[in-house]
C-alpha positions in Angstrom: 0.0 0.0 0.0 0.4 4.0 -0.2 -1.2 6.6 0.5 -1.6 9.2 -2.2 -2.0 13.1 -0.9 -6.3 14.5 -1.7 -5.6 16.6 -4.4 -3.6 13.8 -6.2 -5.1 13.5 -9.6 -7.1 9.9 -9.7 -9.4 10.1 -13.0 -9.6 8.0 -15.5 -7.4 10.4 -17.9 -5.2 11.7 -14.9 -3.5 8.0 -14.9 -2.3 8.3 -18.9 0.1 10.8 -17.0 2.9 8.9 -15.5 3.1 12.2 -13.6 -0.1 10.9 -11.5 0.3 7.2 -12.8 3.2 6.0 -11.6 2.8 5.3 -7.9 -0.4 2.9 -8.8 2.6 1.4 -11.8 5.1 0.6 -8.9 1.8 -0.9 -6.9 1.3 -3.5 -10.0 4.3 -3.9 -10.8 5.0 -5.1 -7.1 1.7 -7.1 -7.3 3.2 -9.0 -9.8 7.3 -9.3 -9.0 6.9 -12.5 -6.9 5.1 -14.2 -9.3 7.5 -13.3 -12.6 10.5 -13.8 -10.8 9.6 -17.0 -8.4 10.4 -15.1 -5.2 9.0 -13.0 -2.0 8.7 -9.8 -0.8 8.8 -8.7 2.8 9.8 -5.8 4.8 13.0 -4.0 4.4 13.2 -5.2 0.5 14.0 -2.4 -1.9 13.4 -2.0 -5.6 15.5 0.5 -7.6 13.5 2.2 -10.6 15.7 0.8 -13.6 19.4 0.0 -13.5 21.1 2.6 -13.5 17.9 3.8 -11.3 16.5 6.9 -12.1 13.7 9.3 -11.3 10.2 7.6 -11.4 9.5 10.8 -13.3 10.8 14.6 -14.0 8.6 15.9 -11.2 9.0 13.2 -8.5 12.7 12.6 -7.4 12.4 9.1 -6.1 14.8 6.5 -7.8 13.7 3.7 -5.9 11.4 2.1 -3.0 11.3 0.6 0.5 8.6 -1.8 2.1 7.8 -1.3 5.8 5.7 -1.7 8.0 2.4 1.0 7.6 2.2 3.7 9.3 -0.9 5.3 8.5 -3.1 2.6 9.5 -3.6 0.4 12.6 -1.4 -2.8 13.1 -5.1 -4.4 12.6 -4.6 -3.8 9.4 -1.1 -5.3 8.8 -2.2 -9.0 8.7 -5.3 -10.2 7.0 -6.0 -13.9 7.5 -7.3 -15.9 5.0 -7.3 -19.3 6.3 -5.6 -20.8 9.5 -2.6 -21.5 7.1 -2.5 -18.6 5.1 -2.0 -14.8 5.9 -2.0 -11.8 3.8 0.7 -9.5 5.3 0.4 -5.9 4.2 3.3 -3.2 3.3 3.8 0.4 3.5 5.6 1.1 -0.3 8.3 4.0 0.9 9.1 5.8 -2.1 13.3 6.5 -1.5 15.7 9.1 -3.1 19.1 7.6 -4.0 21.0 9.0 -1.1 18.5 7.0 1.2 18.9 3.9 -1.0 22.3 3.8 -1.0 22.0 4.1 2.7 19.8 1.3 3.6 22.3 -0.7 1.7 24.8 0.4 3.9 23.4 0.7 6.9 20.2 -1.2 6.9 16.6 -1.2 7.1 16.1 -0.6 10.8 18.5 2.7 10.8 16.5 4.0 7.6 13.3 3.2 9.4 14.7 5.1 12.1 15.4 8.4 10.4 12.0 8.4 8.6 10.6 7.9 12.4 12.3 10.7 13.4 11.6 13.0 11.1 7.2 11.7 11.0 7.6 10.3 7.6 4.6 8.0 6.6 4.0 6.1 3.0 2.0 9.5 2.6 3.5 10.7 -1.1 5.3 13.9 -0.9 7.3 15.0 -3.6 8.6 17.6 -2.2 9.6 15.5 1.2 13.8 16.0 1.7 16.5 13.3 1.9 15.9 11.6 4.8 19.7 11.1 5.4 21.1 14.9 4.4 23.1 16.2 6.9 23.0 16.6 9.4 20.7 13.4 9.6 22.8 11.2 8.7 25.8 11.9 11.4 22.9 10.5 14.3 24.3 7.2 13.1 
């Protein structure tokens, strides 16, 4: 899951933008990933946009993604069981700017979590949100 900000545009001819399309792209394209490539998907996975990853588009800066744990809904909501053997387990998709890929993959999950803890950052889309790990962010680790 995200969450996409109210005046996001949602019709039917706003999503032939990629401008407005592309977070409900990355949502389908993640729907399908374990499925094309026989794998799983979990928290603290990230997913660059291409290789050599770039901008998911000219007016959102975000060159790759992060699944945690939601933030904007009750841990209710994380789990959804289907069947005493099976469980639906539900993700926050954390869109990430380079510098904050590149440091999950250096430091980890938990300490990016961290920093977007600190500074209140949900799944909530901003394009405008900062580099979690500009200084002087980064030197609290």
């Amino acid at each position: 899951m995200l969450c996409l900000p109210k005046q996001w545009k949602m019709g039917e001819t706003d999503f032939k933008d990629e401008r407005y399309y592309w977070p409900v792209r990355w949502l389908k394209t993640l729907a399908r990933f374990p499925h094309e490539y026989q794998t799983w998907l979990s928290w603290g996975h990230t997913l660059p946009n291409g290789d050599p990853a770039e901008p998911v588009h000219d007016t959102a800066p975000f060159t790759g993604f992060m699944l945690l744990c939601p933030k904007t809904t009750s841990t209710d909501f994380w789990t959804l069981p289907i069947r005493d053997d099976k469980h639906i387990h539900f993700f926050a998709l954390m869109p990430l700017h380079t510098a904050e890929m590149d440091f999950k993959l250096r430091k980890g999950g938990e300490k990016l979590e961290a920093l977007f803890e600190q500074r209140k950052i949900t799944e909530l889309v901003d394009i405008y949100r900062p580099d979690v790990t500009a200084k002087p962010w980064w030197r609290l680790w």
